[in-house]
N, C-alpha and C positions, 0 to 999 in steps of 0.2 A: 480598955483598948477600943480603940473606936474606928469603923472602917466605913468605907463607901462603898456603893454598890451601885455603878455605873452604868445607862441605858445606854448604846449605842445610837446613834440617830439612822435611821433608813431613807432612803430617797422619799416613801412617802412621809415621815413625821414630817423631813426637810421641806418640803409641797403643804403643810399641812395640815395631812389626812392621818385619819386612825386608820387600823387595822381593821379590818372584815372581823365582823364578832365583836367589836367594838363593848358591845354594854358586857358582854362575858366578860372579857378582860379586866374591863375596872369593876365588876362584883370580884373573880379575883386577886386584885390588886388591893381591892378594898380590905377585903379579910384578910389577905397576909399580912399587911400594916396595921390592922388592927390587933391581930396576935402578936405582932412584935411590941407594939404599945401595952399589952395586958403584960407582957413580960416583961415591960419596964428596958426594952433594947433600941426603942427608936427616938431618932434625936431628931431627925427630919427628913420631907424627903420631897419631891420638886418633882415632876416635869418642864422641860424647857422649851419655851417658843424656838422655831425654827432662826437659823441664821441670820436668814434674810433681815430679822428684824434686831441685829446684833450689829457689834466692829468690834475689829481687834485692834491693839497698838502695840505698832512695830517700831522696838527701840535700835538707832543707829549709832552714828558715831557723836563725839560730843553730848550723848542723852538726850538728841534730837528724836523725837517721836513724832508719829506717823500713822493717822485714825485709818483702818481701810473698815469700809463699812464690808457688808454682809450681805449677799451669801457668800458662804461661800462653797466651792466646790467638791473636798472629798466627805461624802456623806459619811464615808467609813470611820474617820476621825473625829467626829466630832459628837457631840452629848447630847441626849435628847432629854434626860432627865436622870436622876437618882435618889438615892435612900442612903440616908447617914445612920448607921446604930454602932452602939455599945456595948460590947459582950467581957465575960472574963478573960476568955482566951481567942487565941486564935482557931480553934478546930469550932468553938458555939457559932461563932460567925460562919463559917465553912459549912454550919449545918444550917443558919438558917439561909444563906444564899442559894444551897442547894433546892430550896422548898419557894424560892420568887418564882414568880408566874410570868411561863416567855411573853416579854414583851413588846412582841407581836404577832399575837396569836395564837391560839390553840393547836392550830397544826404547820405550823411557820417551820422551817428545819433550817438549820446554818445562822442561826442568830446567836450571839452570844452577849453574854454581859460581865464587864470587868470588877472586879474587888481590889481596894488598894486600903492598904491600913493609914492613916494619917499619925506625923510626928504627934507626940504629945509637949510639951514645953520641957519634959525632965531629957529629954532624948536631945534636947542641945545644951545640956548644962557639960561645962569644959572646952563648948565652942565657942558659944555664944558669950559676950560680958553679962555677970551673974544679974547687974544691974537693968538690962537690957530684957533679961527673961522676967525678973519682978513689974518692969513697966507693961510688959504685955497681961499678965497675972494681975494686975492690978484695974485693968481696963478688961476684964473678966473671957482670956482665954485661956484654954488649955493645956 
């Protein structure tokens, strides 16, 4: 099973800026990803530049698309970075998100960070045509 574990973006990454305590944080950011890597659960994992230096495409009608560059506006929506790992179950994941280090800050409060499990390629078999799921399998996803 393989999930994510989602950085919210704050006004300052969006600006930016790290957090106050800055080098704390990535000593613990560092040893948490390092323990997930000795335990064989991290697949990868990112911070992301701010917006500003992004676009999105907005699809219309006829499948006319539409570059809007970046920023953009609600900080609250959008990613600042994440961690992709691989557990057996869903409760090992649950344990180790519990143990990420707020990221932002040592004493930040009202932050949070999201976990989503990702399909795996068996999880569309019956939807998908069979042949459809081998060509992705074959170009080596999961």
């Amino acid at each position: 099973m393989r999930f994510m574990i989602i950085v919210k973006a704050t006004p300052e990454s969006e600006a930016g800026g790290w957090p106050e305590g800055s080098d704390k944080l990535f000593e613990a950011m560092g040893a948490y990803h390092e323990e997930l890597a000795r335990a064989g659960a991290l697949l990868d994992a990112s911070g992301l530049q701010p917006s500003s230096k992004g676009w999105r495409i907005r699809y219309g009608a006829n499948d006319k698309r539409t570059v809007i560059d970046g920023p953009f506006t609600e900080s609250k929506e959008l990613v600042a970075g994440y961690t992709l790992i691989q557990t057996r179950t869903r409760e090992e994941a649950l344990e180790w998100t519990r143990r990420f280090p707020n990221p932002v800050g040592f004493d930040a409060q009202g932050v949070e960070i999201e976990v989503r499990q990702l399909y795996e390629l068996e999880d569309f078999e019956g939807i998908a045509p069979k042949q459809e799921i081998e060509k992705f399998k074959e170009i080596g996803m999961k």
